[in-house]
C-alpha positions as CSV (number, residue, x, y, z in Angstrom):
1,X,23.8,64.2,-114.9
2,X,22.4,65.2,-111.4
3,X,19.4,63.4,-110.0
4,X,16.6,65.7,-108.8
5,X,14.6,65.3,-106.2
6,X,11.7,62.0,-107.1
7,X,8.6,63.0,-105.6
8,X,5.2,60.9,-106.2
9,X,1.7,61.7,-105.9
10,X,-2.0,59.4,-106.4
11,X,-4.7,60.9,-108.6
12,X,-7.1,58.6,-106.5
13,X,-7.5,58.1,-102.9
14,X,-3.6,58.0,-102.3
15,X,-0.3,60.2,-101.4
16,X,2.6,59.0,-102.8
17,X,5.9,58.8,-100.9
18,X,9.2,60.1,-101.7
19,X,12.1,57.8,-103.9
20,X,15.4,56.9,-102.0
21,X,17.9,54.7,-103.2
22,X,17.4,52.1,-100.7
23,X,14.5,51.9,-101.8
24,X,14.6,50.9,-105.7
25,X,15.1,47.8,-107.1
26,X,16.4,47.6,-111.1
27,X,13.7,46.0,-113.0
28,X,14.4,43.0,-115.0
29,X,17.0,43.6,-118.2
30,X,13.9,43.3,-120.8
31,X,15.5,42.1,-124.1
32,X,13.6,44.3,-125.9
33,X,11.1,46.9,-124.4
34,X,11.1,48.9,-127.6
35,X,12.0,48.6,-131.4
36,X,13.4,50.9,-134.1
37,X,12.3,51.1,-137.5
38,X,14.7,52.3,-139.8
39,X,12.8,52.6,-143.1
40,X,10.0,55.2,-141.3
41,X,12.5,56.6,-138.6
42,X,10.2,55.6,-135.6
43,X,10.3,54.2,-132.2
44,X,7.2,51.5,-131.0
45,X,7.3,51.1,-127.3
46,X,5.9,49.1,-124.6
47,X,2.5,47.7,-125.1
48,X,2.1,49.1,-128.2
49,X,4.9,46.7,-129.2
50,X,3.4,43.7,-127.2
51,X,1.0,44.1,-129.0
52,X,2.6,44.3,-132.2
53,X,4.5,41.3,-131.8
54,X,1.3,39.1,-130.9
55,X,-0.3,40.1,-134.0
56,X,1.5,39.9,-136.6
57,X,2.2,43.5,-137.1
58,X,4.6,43.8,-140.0
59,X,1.7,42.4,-142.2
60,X,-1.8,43.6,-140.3
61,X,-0.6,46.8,-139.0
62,X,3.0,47.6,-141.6
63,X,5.3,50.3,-140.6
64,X,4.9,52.8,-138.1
65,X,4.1,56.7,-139.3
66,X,4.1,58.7,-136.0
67,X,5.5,58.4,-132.5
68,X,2.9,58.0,-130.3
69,X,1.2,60.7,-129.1
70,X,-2.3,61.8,-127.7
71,X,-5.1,61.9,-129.7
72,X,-9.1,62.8,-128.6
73,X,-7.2,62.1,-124.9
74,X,-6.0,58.9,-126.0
75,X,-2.8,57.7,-126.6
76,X,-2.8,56.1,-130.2
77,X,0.1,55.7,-132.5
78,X,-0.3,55.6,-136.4
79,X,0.9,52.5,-138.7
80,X,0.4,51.9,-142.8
81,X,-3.0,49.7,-142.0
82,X,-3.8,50.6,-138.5
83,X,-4.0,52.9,-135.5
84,X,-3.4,51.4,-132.1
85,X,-5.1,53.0,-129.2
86,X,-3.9,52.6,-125.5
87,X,-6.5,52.1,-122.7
88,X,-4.8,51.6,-119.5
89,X,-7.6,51.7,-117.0
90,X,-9.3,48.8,-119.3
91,X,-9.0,44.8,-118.1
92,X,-5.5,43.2,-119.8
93,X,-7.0,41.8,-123.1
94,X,-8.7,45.7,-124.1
95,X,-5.5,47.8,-123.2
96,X,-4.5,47.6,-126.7
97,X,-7.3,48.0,-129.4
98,X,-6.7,48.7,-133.3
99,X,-8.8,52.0,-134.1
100,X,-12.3,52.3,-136.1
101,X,-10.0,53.3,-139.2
102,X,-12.7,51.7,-141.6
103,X,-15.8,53.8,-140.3
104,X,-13.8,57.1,-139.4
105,X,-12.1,57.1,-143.0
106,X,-14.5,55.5,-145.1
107,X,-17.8,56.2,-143.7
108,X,-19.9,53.3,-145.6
109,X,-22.6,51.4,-144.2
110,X,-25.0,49.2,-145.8
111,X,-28.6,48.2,-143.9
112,X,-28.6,44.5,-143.1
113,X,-29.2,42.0,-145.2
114,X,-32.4,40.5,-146.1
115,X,-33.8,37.5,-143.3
116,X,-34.0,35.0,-145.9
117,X,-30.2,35.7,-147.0
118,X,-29.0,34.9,-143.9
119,X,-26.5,31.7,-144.7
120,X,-26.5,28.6,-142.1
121,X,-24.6,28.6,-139.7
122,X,-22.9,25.2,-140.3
123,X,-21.8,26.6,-144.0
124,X,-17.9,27.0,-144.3
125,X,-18.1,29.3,-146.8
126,X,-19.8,32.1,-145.4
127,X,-20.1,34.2,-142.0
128,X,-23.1,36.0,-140.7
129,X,-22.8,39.0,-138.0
130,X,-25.8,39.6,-136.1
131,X,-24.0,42.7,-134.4
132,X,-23.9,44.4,-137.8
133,X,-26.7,42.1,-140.1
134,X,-23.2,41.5,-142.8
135,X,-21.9,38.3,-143.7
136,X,-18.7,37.6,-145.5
137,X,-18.1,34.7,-147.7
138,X,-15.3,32.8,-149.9
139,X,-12.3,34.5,-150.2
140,X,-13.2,37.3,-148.2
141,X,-14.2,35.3,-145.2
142,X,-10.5,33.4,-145.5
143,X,-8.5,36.6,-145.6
144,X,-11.0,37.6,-142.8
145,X,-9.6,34.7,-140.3
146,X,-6.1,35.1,-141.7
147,X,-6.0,38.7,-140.6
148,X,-7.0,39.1,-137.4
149,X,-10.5,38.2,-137.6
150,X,-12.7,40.5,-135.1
151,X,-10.0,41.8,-132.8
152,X,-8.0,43.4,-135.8
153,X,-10.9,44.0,-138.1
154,X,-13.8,44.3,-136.5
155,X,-17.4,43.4,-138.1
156,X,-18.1,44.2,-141.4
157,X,-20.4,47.2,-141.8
158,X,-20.7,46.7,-146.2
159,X,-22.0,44.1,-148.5
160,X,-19.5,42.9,-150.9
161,X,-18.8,46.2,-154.0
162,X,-16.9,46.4,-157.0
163,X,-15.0,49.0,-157.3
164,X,-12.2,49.8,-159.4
165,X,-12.3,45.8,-160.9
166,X,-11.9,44.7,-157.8
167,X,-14.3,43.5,-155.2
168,X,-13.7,45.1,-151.6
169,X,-16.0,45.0,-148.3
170,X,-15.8,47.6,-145.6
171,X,-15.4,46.4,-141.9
172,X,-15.2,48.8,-138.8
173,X,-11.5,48.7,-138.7
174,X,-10.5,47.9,-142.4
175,X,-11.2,47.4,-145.8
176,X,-10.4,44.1,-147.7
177,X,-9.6,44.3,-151.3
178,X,-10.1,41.0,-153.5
179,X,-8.6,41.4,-157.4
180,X,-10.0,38.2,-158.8
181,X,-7.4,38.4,-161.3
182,X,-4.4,37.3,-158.5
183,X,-4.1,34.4,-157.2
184,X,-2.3,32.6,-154.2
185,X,-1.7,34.2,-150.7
186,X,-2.0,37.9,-151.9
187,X,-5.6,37.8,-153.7
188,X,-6.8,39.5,-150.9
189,X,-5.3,42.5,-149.4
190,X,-5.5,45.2,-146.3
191,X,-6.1,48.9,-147.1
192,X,-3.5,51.2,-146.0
193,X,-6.9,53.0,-143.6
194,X,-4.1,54.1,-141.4
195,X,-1.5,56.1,-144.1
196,X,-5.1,57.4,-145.5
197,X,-6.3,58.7,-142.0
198,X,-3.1,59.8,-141.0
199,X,-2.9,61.9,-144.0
200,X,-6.5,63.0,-143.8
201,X,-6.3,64.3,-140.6
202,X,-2.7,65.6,-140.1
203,X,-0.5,67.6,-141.9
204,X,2.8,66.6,-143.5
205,X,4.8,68.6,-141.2
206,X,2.5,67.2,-138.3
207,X,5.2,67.1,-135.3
208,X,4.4,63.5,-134.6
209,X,5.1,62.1,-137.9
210,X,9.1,63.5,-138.3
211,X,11.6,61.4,-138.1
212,X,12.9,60.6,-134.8
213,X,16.3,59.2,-133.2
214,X,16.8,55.2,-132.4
215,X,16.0,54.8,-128.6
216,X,18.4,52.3,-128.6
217,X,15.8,49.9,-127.5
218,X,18.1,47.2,-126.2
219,X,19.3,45.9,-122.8
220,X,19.6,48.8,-120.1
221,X,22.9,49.2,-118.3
222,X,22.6,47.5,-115.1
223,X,22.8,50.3,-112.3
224,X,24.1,50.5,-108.7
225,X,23.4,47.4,-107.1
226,X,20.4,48.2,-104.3
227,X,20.1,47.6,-101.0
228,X,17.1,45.1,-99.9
229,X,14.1,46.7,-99.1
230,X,12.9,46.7,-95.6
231,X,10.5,44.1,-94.5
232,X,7.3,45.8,-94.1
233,X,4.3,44.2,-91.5
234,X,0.9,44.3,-94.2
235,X,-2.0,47.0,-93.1
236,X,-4.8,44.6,-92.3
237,X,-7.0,44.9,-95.0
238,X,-11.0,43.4,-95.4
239,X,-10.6,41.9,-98.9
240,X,-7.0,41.7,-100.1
241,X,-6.9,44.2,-102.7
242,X,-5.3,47.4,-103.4
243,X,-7.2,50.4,-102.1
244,X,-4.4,53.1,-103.1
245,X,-2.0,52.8,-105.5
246,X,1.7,54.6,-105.3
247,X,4.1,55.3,-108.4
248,X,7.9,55.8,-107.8
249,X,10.0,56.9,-110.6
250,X,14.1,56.8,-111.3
251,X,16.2,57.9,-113.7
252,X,19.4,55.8,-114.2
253,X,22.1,57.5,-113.6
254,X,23.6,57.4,-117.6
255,X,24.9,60.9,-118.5
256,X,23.8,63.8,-120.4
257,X,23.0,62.9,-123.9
258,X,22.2,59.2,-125.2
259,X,19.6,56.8,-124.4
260,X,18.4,57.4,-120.6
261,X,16.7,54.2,-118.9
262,X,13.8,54.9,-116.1
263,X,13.1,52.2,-113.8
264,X,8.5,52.4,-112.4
265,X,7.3,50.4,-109.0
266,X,3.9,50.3,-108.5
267,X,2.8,49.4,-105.5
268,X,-0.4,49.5,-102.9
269,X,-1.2,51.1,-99.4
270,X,0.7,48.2,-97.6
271,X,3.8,48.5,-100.0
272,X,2.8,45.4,-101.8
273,X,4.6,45.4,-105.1
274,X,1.6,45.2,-107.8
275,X,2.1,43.0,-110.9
276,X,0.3,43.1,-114.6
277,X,-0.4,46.9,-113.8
278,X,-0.9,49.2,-116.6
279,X,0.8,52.5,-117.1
280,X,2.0,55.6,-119.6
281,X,5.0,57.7,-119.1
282,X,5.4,61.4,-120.5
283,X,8.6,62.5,-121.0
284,X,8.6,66.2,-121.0
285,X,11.7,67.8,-122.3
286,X,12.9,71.4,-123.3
287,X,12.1,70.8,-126.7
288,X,8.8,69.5,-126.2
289,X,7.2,65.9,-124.7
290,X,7.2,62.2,-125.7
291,X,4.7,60.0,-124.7
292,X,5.4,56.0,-124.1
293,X,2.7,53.4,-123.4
294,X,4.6,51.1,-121.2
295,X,4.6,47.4,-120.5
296,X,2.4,46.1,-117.7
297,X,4.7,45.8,-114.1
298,X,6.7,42.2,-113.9
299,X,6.3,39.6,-111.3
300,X,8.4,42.2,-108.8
301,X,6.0,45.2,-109.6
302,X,8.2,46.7,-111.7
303,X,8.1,48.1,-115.5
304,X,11.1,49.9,-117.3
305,X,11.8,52.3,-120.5
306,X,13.9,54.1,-122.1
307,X,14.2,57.1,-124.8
308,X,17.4,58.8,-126.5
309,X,17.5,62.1,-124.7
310,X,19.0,64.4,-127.8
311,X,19.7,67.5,-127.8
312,X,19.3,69.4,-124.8
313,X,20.5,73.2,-123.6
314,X,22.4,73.5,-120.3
315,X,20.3,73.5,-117.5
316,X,17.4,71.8,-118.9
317,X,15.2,70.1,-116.7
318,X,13.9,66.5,-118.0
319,X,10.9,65.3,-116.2
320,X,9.2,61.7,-116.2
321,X,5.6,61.8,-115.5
322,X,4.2,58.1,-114.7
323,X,0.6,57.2,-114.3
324,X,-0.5,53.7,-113.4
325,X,-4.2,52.1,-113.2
326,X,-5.4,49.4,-111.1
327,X,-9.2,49.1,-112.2
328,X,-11.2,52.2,-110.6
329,X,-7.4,53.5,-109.1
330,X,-5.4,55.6,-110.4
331,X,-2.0,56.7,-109.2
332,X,1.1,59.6,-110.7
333,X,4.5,59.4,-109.5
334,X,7.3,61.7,-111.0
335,X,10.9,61.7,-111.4
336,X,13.3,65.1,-112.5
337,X,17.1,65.4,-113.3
338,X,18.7,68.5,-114.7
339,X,21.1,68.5,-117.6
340,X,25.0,69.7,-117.0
């Protein structure tokens, strides 16, 4: 594999500067930065699987359908019971948000409910939402708290119905399903809102949801070891924070076909390596692009991925396209390397 030339560029206020050797640092081996699942055939990366892990996934969200890919200009990814959505430029706790599945694919509302219906606010049983005039009660309200509660559900936007003998209530993000004729921890159930949507809005032959290779999501190979990066005197600056932001990219040097591993610094006007930063990669390859919402940058301003490279002709160019966001900042740096 030949290394092509790295060259970086800002979307906001900043020029980039060009990637040497001496220059990079090997991110942290991650012990996982992506996972495979078998049963569907897809990859989930980065945040998406930080997020994934924290919640419970496997039972609020299921399997992943789709790679991740951009929807309405947002990067989203489909599972059975959920689409995630990526929002880089938001504060750390809203990067990640599960989509309105519930009002997009169900479309039911119900008007508030009357004043005097209201319940107390020191009753266990029951929960009112002034956001949305609903209230959930018994076992609705439990299987409310056990999955995810707000964050993962959102408020409800329905009274309870019956439908089907069962009873169900609509939220903005879900719908929960109560057959009062099973009992213990399954009596209440998640929709699958985002195999529905998925299928509502996309074709089976949607490019998205096909089958793709294992990324081979596990440790990186540890590259070249890299010479320490000069000492660099600080730019007086009036408040301490970044005013430009700079992406350098790197390929590892791995070989032609299999899993390739690309090391990110982010870093401000002085050099300063930038930590917790958010960021997307797009991968754009002969065959087409992938799209990767990536963990935020380590202690040492660093993040790292990876993706199986496949088939590629002779000749190809691969390109990684990185953009990091810093609150209003905004930065792109790229990386290129040309297959043999």
């Amino acid at each position: 594999m030949k290394l092509g030339r790295a060259f970086v560029f800002s979307l906001i206020l900043s020029v980039g500067m060009l990637m040497t050797p001496s220059a990079i640092v090997f991110a942290d081996s991650p012990s996982s930065y992506c996972t495979y699942v078998a049963e569907t055939g897809h990859n989930i990366h980065g945040a998406f699987l930080l997020f994934y892990r924290s919640h419970n996934g496997a039972t609020n969200f299921g399997l992943p359908l789709t790679e991740a890919f951009p929807e309405k200009g947002r990067l989203v990814q489909y599972f059975e019971r959920a689409r995630l959505e990526f929002f880089p430029e938001n504060p750390p706790s809203l990067q990640v948000q599960v989509g309105m599945l519930g009002l997009e694919y169900y479309n039911i509302t119900d008007p508030p409910i009357r004043i005097e219906a209201i319940p107390p606010r020191n009753n266990p049983n029951f929960l009112y939402f002034e956001e949305s005039g609903q209230m959930i009660s018994f076992a609705l309200k439990e299987a409310f708290d056990k999955y995810g509660g707000r964050e993962l559900l959102g408020y409800p936007v329905s009274g309870i119905r019956y439908e089907s003998g069962k009873f169900v209530q609509y939220f903005q993000r879900q719908r929960l399903v109560w057959d009062p004729l099973t009992t213990g921890a399954n009596k209440v159930v998640l929709s699958p809102v985002g195999q529905l949507a998925l299928d509502k809005n996309y074709p089976a032959d949607f490019k998205w949801r096909a089958r793709v290779p294992n990324d081979y999501c596990g440790t990186p190979p540890i590259g070249p070891t890299p010479t320490t990066v000069p000492f660099v005197i600080p730019t007086p600056n009036t408040n301490g924070l970044a005013m430009t932001l700079h992406v350098r990219v790197r390929f590892r040097q791995t070989g032609t076909v299999g899993p390739q591993y690309v090391d990110v610094i982010v870093e401000d006007q002085n050099q300063r390596r930038l930590t917790n930063i958010a960021a997307y990669a797009v991968v754009y390859l002969a065959n087409g692009e992938r799209y990767f919402p990536l963990l935020p940058t380590n202690s040492s301003g660093i993040t790292t991925f990876g993706f199986e490279l496949g088939n590629q002709p002779r000749n190809c160019a691969v390109t990684v396209e990185v953009t990091a966001f810093a609150g209003p900042l905004s930065a792109t740096g790229r990386d290129t390397f040309t297959c043999q």
